[in-house]
PDBQT receptor file of N, H, CA, C and O in Angstrom, charges set to zero:
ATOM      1  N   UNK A   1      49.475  46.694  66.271  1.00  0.00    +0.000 N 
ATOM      2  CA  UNK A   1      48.772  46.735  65.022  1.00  0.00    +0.000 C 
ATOM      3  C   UNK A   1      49.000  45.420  64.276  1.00  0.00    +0.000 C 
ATOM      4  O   UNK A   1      50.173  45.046  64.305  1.00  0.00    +0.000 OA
ATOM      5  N   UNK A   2      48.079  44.573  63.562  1.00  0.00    +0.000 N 
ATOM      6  H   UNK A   2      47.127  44.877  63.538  1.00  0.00    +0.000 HD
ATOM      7  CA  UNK A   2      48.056  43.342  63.262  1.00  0.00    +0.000 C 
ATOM      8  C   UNK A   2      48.635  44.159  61.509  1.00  0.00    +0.000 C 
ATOM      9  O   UNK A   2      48.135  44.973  60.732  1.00  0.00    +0.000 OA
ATOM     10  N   UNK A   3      49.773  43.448  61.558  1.00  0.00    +0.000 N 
ATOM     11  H   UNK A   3      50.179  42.787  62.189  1.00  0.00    +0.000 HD
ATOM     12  CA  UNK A   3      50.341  43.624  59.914  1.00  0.00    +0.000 C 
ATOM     13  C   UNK A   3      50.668  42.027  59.325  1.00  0.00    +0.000 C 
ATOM     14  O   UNK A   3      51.014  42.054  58.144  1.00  0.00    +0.000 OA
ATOM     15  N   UNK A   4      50.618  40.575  59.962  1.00  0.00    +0.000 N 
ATOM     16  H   UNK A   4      50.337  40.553  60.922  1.00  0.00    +0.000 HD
ATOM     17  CA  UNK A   4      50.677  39.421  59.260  1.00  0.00    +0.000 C 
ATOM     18  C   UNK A   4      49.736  39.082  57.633  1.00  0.00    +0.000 C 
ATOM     19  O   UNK A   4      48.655  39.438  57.164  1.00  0.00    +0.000 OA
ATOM     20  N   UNK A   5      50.668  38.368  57.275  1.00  0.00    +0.000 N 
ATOM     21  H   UNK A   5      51.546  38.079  57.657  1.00  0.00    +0.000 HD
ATOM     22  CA  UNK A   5      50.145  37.960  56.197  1.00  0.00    +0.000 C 
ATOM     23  C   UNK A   5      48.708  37.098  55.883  1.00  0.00    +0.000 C 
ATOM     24  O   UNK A   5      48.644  36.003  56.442  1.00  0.00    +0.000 OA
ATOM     25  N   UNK A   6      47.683  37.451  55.134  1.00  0.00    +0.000 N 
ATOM     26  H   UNK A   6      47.735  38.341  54.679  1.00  0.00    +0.000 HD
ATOM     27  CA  UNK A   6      46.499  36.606  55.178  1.00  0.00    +0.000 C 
ATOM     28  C   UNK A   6      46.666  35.680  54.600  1.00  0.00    +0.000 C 
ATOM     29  O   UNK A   6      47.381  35.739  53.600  1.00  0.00    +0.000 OA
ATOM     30  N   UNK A   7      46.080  34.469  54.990  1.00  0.00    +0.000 N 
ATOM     31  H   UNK A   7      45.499  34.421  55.803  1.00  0.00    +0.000 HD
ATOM     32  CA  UNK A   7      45.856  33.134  54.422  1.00  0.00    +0.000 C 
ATOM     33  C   UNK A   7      45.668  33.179  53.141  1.00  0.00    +0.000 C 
ATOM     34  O   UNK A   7      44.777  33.999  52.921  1.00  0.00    +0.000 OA
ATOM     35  N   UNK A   8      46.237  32.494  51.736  1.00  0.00    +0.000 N 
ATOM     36  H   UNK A   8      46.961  31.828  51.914  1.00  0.00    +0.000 HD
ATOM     37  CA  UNK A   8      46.681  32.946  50.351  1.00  0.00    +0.000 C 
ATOM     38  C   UNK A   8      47.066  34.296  49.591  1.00  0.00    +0.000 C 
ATOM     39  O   UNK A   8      46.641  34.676  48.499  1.00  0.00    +0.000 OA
ATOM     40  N   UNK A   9      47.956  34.912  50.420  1.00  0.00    +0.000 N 
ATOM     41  H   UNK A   9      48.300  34.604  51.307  1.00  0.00    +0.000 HD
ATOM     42  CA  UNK A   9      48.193  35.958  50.087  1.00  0.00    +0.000 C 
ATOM     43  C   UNK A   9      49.247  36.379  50.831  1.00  0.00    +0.000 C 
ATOM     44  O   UNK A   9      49.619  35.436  51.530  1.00  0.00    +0.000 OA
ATOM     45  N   UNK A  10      49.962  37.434  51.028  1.00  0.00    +0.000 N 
ATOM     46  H   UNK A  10      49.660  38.200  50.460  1.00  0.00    +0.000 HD
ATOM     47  CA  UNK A  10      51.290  38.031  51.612  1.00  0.00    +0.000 C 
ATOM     48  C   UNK A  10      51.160  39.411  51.568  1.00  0.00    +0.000 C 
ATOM     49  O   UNK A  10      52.147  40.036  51.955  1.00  0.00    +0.000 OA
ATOM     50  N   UNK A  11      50.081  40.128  51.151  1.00  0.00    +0.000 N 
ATOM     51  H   UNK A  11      49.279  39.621  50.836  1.00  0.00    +0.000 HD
ATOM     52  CA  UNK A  11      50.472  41.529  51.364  1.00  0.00    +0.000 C 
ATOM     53  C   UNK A  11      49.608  42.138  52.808  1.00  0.00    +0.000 C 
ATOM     54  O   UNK A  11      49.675  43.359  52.952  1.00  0.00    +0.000 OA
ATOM     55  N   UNK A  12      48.782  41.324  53.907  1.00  0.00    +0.000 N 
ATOM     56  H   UNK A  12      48.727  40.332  53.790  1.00  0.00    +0.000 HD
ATOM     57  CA  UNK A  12      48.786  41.335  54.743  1.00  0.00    +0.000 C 
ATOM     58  C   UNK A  12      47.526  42.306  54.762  1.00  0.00    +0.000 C 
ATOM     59  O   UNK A  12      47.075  42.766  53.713  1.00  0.00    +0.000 OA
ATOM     60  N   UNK A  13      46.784  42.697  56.453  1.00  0.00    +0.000 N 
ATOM     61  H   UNK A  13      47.150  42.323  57.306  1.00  0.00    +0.000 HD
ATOM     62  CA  UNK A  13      46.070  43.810  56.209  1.00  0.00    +0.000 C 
ATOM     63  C   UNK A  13      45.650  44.951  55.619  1.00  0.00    +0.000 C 
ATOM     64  O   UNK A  13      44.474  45.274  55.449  1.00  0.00    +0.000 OA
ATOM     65  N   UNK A  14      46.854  45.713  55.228  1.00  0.00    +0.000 N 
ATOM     66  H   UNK A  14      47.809  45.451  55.365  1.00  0.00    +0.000 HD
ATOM     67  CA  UNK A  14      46.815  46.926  54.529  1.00  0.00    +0.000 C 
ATOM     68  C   UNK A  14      46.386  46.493  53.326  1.00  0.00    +0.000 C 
ATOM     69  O   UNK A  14      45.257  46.876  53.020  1.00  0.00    +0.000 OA
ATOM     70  N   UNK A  15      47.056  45.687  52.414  1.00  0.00    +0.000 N 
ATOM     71  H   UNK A  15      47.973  45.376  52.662  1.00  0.00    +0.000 HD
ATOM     72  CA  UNK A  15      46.659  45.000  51.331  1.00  0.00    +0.000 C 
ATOM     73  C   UNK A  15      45.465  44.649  51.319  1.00  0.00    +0.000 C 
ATOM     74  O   UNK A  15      44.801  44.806  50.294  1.00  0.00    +0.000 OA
ATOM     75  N   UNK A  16      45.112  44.290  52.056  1.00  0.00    +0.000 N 
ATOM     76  H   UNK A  16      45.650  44.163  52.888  1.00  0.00    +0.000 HD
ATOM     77  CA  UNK A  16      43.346  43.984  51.993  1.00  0.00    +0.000 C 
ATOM     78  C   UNK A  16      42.492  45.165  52.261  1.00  0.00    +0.000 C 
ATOM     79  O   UNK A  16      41.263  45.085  52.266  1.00  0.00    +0.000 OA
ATOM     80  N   UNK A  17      42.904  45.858  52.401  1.00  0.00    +0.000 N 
ATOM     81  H   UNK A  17      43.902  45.923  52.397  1.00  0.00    +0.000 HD
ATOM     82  CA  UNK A  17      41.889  47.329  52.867  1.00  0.00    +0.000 C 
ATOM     83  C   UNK A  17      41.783  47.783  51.271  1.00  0.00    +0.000 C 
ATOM     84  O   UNK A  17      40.775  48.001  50.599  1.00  0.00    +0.000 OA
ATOM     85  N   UNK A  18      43.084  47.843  50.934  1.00  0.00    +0.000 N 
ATOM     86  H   UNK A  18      43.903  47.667  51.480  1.00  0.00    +0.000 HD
ATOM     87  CA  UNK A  18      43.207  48.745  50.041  1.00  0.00    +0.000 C 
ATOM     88  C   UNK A  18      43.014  47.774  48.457  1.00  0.00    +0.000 C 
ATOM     89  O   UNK A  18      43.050  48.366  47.378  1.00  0.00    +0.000 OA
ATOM     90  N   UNK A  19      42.839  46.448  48.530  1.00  0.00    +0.000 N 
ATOM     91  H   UNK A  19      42.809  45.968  49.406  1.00  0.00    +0.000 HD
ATOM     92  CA  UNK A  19      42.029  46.013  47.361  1.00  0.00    +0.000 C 
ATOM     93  C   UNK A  19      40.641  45.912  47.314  1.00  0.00    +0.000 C 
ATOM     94  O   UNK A  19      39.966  45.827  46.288  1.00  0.00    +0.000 OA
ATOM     95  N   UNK A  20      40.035  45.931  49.056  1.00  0.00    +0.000 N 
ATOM     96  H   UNK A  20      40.583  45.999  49.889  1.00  0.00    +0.000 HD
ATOM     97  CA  UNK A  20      38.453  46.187  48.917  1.00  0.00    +0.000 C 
ATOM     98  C   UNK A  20      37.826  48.015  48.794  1.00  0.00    +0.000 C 
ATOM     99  O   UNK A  20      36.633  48.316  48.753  1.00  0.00    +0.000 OA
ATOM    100  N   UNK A  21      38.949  48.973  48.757  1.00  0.00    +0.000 N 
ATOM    101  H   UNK A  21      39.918  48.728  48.790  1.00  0.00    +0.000 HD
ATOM    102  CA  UNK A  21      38.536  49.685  48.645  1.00  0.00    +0.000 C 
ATOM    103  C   UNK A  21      38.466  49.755  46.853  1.00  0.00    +0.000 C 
ATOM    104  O   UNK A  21      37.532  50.350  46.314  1.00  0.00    +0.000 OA
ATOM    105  N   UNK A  22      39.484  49.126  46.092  1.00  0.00    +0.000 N 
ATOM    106  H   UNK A  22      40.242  48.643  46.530  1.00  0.00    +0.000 HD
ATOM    107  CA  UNK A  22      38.999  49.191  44.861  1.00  0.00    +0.000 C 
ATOM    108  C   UNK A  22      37.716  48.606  44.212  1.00  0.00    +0.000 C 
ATOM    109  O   UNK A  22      37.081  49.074  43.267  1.00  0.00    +0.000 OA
ATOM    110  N   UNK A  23      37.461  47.413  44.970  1.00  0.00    +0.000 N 
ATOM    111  H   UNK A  23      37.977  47.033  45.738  1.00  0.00    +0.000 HD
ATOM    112  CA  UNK A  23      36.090  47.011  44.589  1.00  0.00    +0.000 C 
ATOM    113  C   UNK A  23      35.076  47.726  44.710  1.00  0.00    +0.000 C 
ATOM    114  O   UNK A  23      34.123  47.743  43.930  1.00  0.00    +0.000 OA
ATOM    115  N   UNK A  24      35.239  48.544  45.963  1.00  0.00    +0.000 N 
ATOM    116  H   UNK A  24      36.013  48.530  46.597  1.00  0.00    +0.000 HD
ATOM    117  CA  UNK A  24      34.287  49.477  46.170  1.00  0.00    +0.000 C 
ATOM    118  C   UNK A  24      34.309  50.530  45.139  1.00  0.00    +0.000 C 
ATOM    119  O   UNK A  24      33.185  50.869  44.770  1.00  0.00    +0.000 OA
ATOM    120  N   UNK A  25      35.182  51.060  44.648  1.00  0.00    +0.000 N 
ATOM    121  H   UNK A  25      36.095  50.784  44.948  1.00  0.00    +0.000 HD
ATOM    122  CA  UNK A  25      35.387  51.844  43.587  1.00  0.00    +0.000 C 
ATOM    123  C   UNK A  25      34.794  51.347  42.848  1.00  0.00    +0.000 C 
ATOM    124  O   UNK A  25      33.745  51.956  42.640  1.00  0.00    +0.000 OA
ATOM    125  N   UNK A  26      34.893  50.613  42.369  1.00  0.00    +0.000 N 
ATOM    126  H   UNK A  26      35.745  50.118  42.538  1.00  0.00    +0.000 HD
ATOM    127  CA  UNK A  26      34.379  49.757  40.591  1.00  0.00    +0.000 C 
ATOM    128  C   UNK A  26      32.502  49.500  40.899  1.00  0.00    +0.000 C 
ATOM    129  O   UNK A  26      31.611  49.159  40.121  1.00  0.00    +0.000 OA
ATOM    130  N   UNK A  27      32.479  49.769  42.047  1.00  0.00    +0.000 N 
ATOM    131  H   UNK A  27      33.202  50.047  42.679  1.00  0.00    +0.000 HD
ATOM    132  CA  UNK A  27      30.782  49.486  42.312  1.00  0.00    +0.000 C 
ATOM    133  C   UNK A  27      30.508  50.654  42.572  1.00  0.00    +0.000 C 
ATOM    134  O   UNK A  27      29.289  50.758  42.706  1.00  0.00    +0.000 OA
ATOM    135  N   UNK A  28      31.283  52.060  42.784  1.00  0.00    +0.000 N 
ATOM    136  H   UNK A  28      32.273  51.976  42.676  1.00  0.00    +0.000 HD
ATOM    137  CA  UNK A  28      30.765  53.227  42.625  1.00  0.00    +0.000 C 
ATOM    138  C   UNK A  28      30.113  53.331  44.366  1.00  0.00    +0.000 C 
ATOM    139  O   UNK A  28      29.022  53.861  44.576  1.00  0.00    +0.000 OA
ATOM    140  N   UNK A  29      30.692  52.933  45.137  1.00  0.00    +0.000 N 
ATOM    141  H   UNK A  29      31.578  52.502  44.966  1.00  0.00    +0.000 HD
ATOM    142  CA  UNK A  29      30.884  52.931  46.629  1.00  0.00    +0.000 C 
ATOM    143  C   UNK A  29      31.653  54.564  47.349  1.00  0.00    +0.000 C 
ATOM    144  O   UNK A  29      31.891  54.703  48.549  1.00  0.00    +0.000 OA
ATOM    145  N   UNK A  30      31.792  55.110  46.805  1.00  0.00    +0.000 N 
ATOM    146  H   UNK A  30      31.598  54.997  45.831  1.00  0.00    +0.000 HD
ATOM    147  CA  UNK A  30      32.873  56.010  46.958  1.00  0.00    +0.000 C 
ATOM    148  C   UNK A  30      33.080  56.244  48.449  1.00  0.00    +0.000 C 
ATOM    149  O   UNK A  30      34.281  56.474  48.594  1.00  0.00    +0.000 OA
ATOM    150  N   UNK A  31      32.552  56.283  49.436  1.00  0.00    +0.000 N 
ATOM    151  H   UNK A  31      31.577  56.097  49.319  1.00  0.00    +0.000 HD
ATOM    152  CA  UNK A  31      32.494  56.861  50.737  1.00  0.00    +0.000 C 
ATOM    153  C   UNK A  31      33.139  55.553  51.405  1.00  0.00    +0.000 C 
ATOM    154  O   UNK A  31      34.190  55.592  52.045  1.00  0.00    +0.000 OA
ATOM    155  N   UNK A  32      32.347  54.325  51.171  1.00  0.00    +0.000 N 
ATOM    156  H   UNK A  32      31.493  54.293  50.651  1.00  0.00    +0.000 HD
ATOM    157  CA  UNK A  32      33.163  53.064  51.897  1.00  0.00    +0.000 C 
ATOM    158  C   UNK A  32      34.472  52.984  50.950  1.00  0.00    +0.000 C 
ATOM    159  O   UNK A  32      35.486  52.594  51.527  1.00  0.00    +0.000 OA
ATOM    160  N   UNK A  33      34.617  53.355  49.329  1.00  0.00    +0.000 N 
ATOM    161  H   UNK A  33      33.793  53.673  48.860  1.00  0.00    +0.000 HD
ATOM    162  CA  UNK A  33      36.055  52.822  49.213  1.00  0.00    +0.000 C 
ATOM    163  C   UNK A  33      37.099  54.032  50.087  1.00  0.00    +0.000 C 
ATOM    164  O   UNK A  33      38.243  53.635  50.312  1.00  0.00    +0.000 OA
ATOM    165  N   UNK A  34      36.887  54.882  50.376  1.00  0.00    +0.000 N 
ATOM    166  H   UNK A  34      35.958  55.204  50.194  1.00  0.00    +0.000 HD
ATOM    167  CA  UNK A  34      37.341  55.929  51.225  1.00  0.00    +0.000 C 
ATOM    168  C   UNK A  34      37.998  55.462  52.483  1.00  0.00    +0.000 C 
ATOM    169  O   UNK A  34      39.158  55.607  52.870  1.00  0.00    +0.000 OA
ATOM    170  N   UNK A  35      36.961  54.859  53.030  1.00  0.00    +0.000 N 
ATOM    171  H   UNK A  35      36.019  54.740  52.715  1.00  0.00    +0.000 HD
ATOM    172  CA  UNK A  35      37.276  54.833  54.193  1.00  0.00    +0.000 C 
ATOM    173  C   UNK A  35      38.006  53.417  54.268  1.00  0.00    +0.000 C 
ATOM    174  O   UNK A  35      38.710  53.175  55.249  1.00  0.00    +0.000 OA
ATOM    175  N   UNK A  36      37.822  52.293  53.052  1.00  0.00    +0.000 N 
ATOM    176  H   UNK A  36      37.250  52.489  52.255  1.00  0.00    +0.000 HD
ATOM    177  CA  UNK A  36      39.170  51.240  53.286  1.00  0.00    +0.000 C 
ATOM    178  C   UNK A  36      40.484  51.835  52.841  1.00  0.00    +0.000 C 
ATOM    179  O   UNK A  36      41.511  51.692  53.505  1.00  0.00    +0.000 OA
ATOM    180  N   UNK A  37      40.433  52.526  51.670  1.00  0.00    +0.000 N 
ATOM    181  H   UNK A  37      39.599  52.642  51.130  1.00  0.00    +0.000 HD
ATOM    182  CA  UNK A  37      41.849  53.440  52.061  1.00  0.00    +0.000 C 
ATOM    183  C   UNK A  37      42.754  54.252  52.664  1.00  0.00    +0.000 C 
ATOM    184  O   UNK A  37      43.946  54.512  52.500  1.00  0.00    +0.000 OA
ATOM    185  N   UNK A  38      41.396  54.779  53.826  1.00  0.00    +0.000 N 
ATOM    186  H   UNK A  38      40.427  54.568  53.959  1.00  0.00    +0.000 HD
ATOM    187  CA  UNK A  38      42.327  55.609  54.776  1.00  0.00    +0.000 C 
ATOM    188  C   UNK A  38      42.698  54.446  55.782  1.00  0.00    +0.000 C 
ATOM    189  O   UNK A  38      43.688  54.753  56.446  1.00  0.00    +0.000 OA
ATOM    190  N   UNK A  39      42.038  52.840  56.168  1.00  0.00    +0.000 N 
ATOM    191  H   UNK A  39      41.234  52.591  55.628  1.00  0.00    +0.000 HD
ATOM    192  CA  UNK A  39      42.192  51.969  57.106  1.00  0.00    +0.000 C 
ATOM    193  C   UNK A  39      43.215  51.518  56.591  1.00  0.00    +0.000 C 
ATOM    194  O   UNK A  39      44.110  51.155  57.355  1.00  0.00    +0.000 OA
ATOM    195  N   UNK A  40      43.417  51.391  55.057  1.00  0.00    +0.000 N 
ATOM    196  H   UNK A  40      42.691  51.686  54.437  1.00  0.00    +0.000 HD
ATOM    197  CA  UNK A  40      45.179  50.520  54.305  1.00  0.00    +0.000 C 
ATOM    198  C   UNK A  40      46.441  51.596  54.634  1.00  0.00    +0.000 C 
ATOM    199  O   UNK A  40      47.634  51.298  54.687  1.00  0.00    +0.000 OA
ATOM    200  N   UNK A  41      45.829  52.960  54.842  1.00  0.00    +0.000 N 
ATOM    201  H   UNK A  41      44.860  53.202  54.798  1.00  0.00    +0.000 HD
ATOM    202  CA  UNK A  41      46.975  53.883  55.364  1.00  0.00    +0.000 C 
ATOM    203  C   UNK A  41      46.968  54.154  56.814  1.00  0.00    +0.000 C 
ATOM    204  O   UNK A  41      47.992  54.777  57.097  1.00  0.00    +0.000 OA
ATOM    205  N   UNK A  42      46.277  53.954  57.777  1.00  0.00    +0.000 N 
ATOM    206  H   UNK A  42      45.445  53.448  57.547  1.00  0.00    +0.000 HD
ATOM    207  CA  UNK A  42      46.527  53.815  58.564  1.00  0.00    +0.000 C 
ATOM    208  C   UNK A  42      47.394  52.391  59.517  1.00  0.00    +0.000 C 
ATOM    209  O   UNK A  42      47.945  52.344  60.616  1.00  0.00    +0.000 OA
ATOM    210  N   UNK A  43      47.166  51.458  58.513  1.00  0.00    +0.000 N 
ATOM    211  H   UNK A  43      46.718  51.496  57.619  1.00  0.00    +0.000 HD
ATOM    212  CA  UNK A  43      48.412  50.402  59.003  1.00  0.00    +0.000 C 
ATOM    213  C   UNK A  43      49.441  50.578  58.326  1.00  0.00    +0.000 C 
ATOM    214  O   UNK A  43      50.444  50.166  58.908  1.00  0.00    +0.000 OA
ATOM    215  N   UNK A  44      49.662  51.105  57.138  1.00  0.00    +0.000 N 
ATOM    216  H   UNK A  44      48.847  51.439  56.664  1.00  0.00    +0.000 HD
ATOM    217  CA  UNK A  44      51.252  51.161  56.427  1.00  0.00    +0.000 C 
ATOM    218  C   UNK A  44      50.778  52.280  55.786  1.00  0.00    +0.000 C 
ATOM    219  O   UNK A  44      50.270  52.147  54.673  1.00  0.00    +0.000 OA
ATOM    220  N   UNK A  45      50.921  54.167  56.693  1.00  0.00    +0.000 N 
ATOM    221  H   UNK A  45      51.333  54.275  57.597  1.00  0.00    +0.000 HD
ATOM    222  CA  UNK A  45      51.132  55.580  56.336  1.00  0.00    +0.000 C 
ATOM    223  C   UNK A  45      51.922  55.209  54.797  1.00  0.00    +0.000 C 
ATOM    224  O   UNK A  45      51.140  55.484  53.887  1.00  0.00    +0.000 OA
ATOM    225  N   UNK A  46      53.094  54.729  54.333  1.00  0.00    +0.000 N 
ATOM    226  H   UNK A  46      53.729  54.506  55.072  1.00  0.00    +0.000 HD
ATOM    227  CA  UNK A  46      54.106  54.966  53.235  1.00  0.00    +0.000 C 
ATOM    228  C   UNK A  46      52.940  54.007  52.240  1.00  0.00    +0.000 C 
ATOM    229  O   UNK A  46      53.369  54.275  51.118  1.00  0.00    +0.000 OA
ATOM    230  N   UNK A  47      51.975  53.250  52.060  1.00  0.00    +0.000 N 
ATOM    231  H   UNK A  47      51.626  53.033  52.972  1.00  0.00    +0.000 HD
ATOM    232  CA  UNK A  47      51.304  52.760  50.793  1.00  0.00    +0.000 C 
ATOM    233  C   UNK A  47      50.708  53.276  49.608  1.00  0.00    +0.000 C 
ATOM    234  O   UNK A  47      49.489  53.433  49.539  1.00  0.00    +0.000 OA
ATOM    235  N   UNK A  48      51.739  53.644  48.351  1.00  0.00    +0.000 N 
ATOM    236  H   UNK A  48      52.729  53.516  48.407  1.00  0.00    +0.000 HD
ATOM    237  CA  UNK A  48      51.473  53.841  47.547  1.00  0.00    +0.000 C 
ATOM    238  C   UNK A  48      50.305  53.875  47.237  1.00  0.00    +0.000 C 
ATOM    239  O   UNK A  48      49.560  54.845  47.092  1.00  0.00    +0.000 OA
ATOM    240  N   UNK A  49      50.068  52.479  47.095  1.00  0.00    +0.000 N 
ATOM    241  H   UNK A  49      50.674  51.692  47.213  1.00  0.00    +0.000 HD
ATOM    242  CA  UNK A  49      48.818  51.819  46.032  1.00  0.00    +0.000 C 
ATOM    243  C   UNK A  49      47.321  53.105  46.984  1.00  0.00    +0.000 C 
ATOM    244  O   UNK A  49      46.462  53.780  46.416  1.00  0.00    +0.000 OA
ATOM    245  N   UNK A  50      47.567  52.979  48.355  1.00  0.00    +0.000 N 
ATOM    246  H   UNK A  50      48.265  52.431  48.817  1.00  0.00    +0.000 HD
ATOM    247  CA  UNK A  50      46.100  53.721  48.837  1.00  0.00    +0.000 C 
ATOM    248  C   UNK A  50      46.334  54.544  49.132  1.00  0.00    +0.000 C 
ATOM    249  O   UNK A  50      45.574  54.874  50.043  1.00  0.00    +0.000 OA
ATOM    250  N   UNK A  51      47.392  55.620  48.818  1.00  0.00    +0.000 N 
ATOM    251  H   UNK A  51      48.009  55.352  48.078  1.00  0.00    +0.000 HD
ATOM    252  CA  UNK A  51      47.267  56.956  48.698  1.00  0.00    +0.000 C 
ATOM    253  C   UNK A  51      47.001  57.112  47.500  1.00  0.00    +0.000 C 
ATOM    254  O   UNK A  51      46.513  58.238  47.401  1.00  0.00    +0.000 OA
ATOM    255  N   UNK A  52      47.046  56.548  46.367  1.00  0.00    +0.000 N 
ATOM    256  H   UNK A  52      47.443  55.633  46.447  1.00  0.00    +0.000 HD
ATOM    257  CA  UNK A  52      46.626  56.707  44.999  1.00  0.00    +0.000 C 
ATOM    258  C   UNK A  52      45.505  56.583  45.065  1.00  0.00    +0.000 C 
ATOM    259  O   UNK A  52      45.012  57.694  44.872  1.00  0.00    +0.000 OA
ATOM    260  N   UNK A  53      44.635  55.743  45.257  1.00  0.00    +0.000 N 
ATOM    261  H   UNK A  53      45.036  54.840  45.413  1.00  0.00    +0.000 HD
ATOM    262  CA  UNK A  53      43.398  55.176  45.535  1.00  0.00    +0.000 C 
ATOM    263  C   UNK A  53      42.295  56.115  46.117  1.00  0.00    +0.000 C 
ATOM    264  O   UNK A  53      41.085  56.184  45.904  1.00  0.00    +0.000 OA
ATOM    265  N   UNK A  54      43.331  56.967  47.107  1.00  0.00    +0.000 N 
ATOM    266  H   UNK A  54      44.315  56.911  47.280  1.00  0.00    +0.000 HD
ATOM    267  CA  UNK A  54      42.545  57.684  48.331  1.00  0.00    +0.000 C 
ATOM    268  C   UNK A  54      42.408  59.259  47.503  1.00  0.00    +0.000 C 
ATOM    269  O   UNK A  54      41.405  59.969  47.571  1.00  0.00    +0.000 OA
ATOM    270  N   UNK A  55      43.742  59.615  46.677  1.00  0.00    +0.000 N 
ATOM    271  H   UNK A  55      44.557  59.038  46.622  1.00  0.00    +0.000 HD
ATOM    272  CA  UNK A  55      43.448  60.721  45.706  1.00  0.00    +0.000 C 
ATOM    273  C   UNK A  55      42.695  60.561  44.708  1.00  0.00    +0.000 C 
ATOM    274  O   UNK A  55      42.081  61.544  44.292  1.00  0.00    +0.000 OA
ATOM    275  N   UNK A  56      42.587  59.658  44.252  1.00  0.00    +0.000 N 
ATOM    276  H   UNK A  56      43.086  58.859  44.590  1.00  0.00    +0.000 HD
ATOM    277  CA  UNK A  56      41.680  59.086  42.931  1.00  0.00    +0.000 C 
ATOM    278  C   UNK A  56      39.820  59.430  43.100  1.00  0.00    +0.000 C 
ATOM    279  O   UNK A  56      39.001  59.857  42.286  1.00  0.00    +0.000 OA
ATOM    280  N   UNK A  57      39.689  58.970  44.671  1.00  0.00    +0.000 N 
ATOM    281  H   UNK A  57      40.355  58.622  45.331  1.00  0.00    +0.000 HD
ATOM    282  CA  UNK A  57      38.573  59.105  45.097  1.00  0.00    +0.000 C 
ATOM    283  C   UNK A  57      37.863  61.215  46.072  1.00  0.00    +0.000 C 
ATOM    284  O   UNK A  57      36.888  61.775  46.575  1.00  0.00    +0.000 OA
ATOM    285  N   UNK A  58      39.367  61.421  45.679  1.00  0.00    +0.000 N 
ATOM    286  H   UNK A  58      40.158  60.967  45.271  1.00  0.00    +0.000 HD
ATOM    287  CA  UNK A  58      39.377  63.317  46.168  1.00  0.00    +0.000 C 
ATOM    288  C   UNK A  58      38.548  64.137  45.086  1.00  0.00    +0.000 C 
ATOM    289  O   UNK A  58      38.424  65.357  45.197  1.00  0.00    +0.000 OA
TER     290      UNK A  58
């Protein structure tokens, strides 16, 4: 599973799932921000931020 850090940034894949699923949120995306939060929990199960994210959108 690719968990490295992205180019200007350090919180790595999961981190990126789970800040485009907020964008998707804020554009009222609900089904795609869904499904980047279950992809930010499926590389790091213990992530706060997109299990919040992922209940927010329940």
């Amino acid at each position: 599973m690719l968990r490295e850090p992205l180019e200007g940034g350090t919180g790595g894949y999961g981190t990126a799932h789970w800040r485009r699923g907020q964008v998707l949120k804020a554009l009222g995306r609900k089904a795609e921000a869904r499904a980047a939060a279950e992809a930010a929990l499926r590389i790091d199960p213990k992530d706060s931020k997109a299990a919040r994210l992922l209940k927010e959108l329940s």
